[in-house]
N, C-alpha and C positions, 0 to 999 in steps of 0.2 A: 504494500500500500504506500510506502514511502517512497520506494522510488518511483511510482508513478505519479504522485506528486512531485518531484523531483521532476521528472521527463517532462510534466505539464507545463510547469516557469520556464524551464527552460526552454522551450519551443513557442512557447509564447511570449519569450523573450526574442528569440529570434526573430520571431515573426513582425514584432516591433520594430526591430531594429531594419527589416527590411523594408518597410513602411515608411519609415522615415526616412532612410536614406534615397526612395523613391521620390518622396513628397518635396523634404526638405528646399533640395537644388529651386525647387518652383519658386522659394520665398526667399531664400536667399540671395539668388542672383537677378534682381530687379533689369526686366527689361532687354532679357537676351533670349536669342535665336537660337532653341535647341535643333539645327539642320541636321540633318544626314550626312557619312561618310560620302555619298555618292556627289552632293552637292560641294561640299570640300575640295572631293581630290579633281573634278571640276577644272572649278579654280586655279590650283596648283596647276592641272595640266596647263592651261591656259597660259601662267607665271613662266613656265618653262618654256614652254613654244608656243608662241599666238596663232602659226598656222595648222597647229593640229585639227587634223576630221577623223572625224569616229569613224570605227569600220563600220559599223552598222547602227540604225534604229529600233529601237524597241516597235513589236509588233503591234500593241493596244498601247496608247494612253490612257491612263484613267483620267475621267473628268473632272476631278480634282485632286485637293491635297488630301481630303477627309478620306477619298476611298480609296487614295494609294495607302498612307495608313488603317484602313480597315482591311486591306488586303495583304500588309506587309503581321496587320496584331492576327487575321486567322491563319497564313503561315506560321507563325511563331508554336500558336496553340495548338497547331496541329503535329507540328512538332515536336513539344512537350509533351502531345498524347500519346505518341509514339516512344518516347523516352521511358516513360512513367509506365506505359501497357510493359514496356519490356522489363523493369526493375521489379514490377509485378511480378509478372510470371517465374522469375527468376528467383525469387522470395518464396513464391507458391511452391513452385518447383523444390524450391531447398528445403520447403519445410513437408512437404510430402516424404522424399528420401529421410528426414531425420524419423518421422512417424513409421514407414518400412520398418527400417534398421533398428 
C-alpha cells in the first residue's frame, strides 16, 4: 500500500512537471514566434545561397496554418499509439511468460 502511494506522487509529480514545462514557455517568453524547424532552416538556406530552388513541391497545401498543425498533432498521436500498443504488448507478453513459468 505504500508504495503505491509512493508511485502515485511521484507520477503525478511528473506529470506536473511536464505540464509546466509545456505551458510555462507561453508566459514566459512574451510575444514570440514558436515557428517550425522547417521554417528556420528556410531561412538559413536562403543566408547561404539566395539562389537556391527546391527540388520539389509538396503535393497538397493545406489551407492553412491550423490544419497543417492538426495534421502535423494526429501524426504525432498516431505515432504515440503505435509506440504505446507496442510497450503494451510487450509488458502483456512479459507478464504472461512470468504466469507460464
Amino acid at each position: 500500500m505504500l508504495k503505491e502511494k509512493k508511485t502515485f506522487w511521484i507520477n503525478a509529480g511528473l506529470i506536473l512537471l511536464v505540464v509546466l514545462i509545456s505551458i510555462l514557455p507561453l508566459f514566459i517568453v512574451k510575444d514570440a514566434e514558436f515557428g517550425g524547424a522547417d521554417g528556420e532552416a528556410e531561412v538559413a538556406i536562403t543566408e547561404i545561397n539566395a539562389e537556391y530552388e527546391p527540388w520539389f513541391e509538396p503535393f497538397i497545401e493545406p489551407a492553412s496554418g491550423e490544419i497543417e498543425s492538426l495534421l502535423f498533432a494526429l501524426q504525432a498521436a498516431g505515432g504515440a499509439a503505435v509506440v504505446a500498443y507496442g510497450f503494451g504488448y510487450l509488458k502483456g507478453r512479459s507478464q504472461k511468460e512470468k504466469k507460464v513459468s
